[in-house]
N, C-alpha and C positions, 0 to 999 in steps of 0.2 A: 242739540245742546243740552246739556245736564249741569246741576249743583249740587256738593252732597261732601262731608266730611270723610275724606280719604284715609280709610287704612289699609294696612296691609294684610294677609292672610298666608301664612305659612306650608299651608297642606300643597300637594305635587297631585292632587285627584279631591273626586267630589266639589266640581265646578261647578254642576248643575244641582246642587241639594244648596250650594252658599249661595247661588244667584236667587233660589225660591225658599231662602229660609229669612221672614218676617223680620227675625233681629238685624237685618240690613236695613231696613228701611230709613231710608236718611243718608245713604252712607254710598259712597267710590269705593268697590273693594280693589284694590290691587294685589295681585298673586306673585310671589317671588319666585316660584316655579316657573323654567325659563320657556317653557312649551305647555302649555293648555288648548284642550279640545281632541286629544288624541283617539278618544273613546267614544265622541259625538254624546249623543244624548238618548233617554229615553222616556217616554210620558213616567213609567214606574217609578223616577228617581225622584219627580219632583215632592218635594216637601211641603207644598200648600198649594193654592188653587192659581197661583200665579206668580211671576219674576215682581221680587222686592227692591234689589240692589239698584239706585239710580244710575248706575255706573259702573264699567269694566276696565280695567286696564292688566293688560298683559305684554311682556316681551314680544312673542309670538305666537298666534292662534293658527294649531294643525289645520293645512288643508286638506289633509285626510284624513278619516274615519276609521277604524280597524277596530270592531268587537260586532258580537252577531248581536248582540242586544241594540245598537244603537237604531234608531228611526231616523235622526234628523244628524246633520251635523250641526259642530259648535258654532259657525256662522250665520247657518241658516236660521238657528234657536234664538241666539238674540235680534236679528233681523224679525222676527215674525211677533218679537215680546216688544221690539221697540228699543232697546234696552242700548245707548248710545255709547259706544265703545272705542281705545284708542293700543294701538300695537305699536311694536317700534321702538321703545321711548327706552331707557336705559333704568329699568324696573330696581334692580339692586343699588343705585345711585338714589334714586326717592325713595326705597325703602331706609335706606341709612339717613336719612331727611328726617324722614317724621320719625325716625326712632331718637333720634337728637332735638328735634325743634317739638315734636308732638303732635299729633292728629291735625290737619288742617283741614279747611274748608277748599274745594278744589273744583273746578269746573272743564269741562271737558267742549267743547266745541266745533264743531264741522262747517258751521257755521259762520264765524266773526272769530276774523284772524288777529286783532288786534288786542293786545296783549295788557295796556294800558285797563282799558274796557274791560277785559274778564277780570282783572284783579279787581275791579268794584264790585262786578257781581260776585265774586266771591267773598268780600270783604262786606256786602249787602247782604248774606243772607244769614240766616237767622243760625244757632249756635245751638249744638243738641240739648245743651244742658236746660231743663224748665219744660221741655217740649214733649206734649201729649201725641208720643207718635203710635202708642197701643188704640188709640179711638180708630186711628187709620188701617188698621194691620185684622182686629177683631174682629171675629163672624155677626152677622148682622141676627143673628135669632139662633136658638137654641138647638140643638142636634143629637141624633145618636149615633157613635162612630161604632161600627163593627170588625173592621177589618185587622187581621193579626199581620205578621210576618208570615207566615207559612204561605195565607193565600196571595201576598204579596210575592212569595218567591213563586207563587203556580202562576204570577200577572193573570190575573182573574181578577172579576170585579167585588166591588163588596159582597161581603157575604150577606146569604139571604137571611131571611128571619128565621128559617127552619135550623142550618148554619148553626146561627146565634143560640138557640136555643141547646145546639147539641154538645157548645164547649160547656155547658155547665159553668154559666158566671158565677163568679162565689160572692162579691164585692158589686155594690154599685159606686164610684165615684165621678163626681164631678168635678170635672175641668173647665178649670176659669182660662180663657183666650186671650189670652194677653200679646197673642203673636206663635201658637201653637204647632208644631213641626207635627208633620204627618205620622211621623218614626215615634213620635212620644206615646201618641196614640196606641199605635198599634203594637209599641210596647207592653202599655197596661193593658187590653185585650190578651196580649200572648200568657199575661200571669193571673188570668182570669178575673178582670172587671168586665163590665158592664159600663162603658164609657158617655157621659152626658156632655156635652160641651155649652157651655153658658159664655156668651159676650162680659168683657172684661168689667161691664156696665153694671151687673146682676146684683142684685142687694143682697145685704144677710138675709133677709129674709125671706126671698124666693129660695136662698140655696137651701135656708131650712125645710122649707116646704118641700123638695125635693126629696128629703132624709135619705144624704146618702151617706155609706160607711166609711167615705172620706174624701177627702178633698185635695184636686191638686190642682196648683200652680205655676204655670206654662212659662217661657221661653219669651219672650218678646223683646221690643227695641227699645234704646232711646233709655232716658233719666229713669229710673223709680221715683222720683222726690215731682214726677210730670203727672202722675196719674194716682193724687190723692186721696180719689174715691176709694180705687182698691185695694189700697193700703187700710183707709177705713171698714171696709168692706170684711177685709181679713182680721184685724186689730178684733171686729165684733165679731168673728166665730174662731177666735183663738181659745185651746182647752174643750170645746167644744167636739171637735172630731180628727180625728189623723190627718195631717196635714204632709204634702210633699212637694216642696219646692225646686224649681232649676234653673238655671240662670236669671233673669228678670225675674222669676218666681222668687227666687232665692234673696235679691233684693228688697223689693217688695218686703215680704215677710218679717226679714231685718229693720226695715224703719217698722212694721205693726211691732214689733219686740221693743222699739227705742232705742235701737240701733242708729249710727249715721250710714251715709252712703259717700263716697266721693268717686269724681271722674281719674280714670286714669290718664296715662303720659298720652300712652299710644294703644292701650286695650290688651285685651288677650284675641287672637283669630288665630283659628289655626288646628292640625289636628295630631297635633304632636306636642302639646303642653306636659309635662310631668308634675303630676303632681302626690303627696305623700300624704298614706290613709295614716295618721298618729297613733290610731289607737293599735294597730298591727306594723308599722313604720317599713310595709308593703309602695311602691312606687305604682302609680295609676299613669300609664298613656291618655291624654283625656284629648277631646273633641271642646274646641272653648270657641266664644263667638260674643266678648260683652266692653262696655266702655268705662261700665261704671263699676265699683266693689264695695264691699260690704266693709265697712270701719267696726273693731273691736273696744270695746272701753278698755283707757290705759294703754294701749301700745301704738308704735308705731307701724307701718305695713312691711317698710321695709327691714330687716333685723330681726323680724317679731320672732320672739321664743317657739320653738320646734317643741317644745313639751307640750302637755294638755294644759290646755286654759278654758276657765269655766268663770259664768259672770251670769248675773241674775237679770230675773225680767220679772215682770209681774205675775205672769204664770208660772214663775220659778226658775233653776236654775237650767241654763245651755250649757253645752261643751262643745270648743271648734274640734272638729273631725280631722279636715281636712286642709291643708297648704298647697300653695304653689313653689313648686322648686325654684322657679323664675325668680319671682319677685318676694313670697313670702304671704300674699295675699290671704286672706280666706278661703276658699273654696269647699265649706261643707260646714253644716252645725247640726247637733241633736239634740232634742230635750230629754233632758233628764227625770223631769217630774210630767211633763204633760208630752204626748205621741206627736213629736213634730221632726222632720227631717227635711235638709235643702242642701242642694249642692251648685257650687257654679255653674259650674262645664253640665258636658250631655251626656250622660249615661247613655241615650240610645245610639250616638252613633256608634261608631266601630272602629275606632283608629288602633284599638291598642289589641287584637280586636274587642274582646269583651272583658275586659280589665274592670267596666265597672257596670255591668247590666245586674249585679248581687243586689243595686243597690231599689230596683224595682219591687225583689223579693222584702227586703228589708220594711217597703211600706205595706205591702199582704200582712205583712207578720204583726204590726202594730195594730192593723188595721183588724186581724184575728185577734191580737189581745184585747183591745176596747171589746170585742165582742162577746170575749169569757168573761 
């Protein structure tokens, strides 16, 4: 048996990167793709050291497996993670649910048939909004990540220290763990950092001590407005060094600015979100996974003006980058006066395919000019 606020996710693949990707935690994904598991699974895919989603629901999960990569099939993977699952159920009927009623709390049972009884416990359990679900999801001590895509595509293990030494890191940055996707990682490795990873916990002032040539802001679950430390944390090394944000990163960031944040209907999931870069009015395929968004001063989300809009903070002035086609949301801001960039969605996956991995380059380059 499971509890966990139900949405939906859009994508037809990458089953196994959303069941181990951190910003679930808390959460039923339901897939509207009417067949999952076709491709099994493989250890290479997963995105962190273990399955997050308390829950699955699918129309139908493949009984057979068809790619040479796969190891395990899609039953036997969440059978082994634990991971409490239900098929069968008429998937595009609850999808058209919580897009009209709104993300609900939902429990899943194999256990206690009685129907009365789970709406309590689903009606008992606790509401994402306020809740520190990044203390859950965070590495417990600090680390060096090495690993790129290339040695990822050779599935080989990290690379060694000698390895390490031979890409020529240009950048040390650290990354704050907020619920960090493996792909973010070894994104910034591919564009030559030197990757630190600190618990979401870490003060300004160990990051200081670190002195590194920038600083990023990971991925993770659940409210921004749950985890006030980090928020502090960043507010006090704002201006300070290149900063790059992504989804909960991107959050985050937004309240250190004095920003708000609010929850959405029913989220963004999914890996066919469109959304539109303003300043090139270029359309981005993007890869999204969040509940909450970033509020702009003076507008509303829905309707919001498609031109550039720029508003000041204490460090000076922002410009949003970026929209969602969908809803009109935020999805990207830049500093204007001090080196700072954050985006919703995820640059590192690949739906569109690379519609937006530029934007990795974009933080080298800031991260180069603080340096001239």
């Amino acid at each position: 048996e499971t509890v966990g606020e139900v949405v939906f996710n859009t994508a037809m693949t990458g089953y196994q990167e959303i069941l181990t990707d951190p910003s679930y935690k808390g959460q039923i994904v339901l897939m509207t793709s009417p067949q999952i598991g076709n491709y099994g699974v493989t250890p290479h895919d997963d995105e962190s050291r273990r399955v997050w989603a308390e829950g699955y629901i699918v129309r139908e999960a493949s009984k057979r497996m068809s790619n040479w990569r796969g190891r395990q099939s899609f039953e036997e993977y969440l059978i082994h993670h634990n991971i409490v699952s239900i098929q069968g159920i008429d998937t595009r009927a609850l999808t058209n649910h919580i897009r009209e009623k709104g993300s609900q709390v939902g429990v899943i049972s194999h256990v206690n048939l009685d129907g009365a009884s789970l709406r309590g416990k689903a009606q008992a359990s606790p509401s994402l909004v306020g809740r520190d679900l990044v203390a859950e999801v965070t590495c417990s001590s600090p680390y060096l990540w090495t690993q790129g895509t290339t040695s990822l595509r050779a599935e080989t293990k990290k690379a060694s220290s000698s390895e390490q030494m031979s890409r020529g890191f240009m950048f040390k940055v650290v990354v704050m763990d907020f619920g960090v996707k493996h792909n973010i990682l070894r994104s910034l490795v591919d564009v030559g950092c030197q990757v630190h990873v600190v618990p979401a916990s870490t003060s300004a002032e160990d990051i200081r001590h670190l002195e590194p040539d920038g600083l990023f802001l990971s991925n993770g679950p659940g409210d921004p407005e749950g985890v006030p430390y980090a928020v502090n944390t960043v507010k006090a090394l704002l201006g300070w060094k290149p900063i790059f944000g992504i989804c909960l990163g991107h959050q985050i960031l937004g309240l250190a600015l004095g920003l708000k944040t609010h929850k959405l209907p029913f989220g963004h999931h999914g890996a066919n979100h469109p959304v539109m870069d303003l300043r090139t009015r270029k359309i981005e395929i993007t890869s999204q996974n969040h509940n909450f968004a970033v509020g702009l001063p003076h507008e509303e989300t829905k309707g919001a003006a498609w031109g550039v809009q720029r508003f000041d903070t204490k460090i000076g002035q922002m410009e949003v980058t970026h929209r969602s086609l969908n809803d009109g949301c935020c999805e990207g801001m830049v500093g204007l006066e001090s080196p700072i960039l954050s985006v919703q969605y995820h640059p590192e996956a690949s739906p569109g395919p690379h519609d937006s991995s530029y934007l990795f380059q974009q933080f080298i380059d800031m991260m180069k000019g603080q340096k001239t």
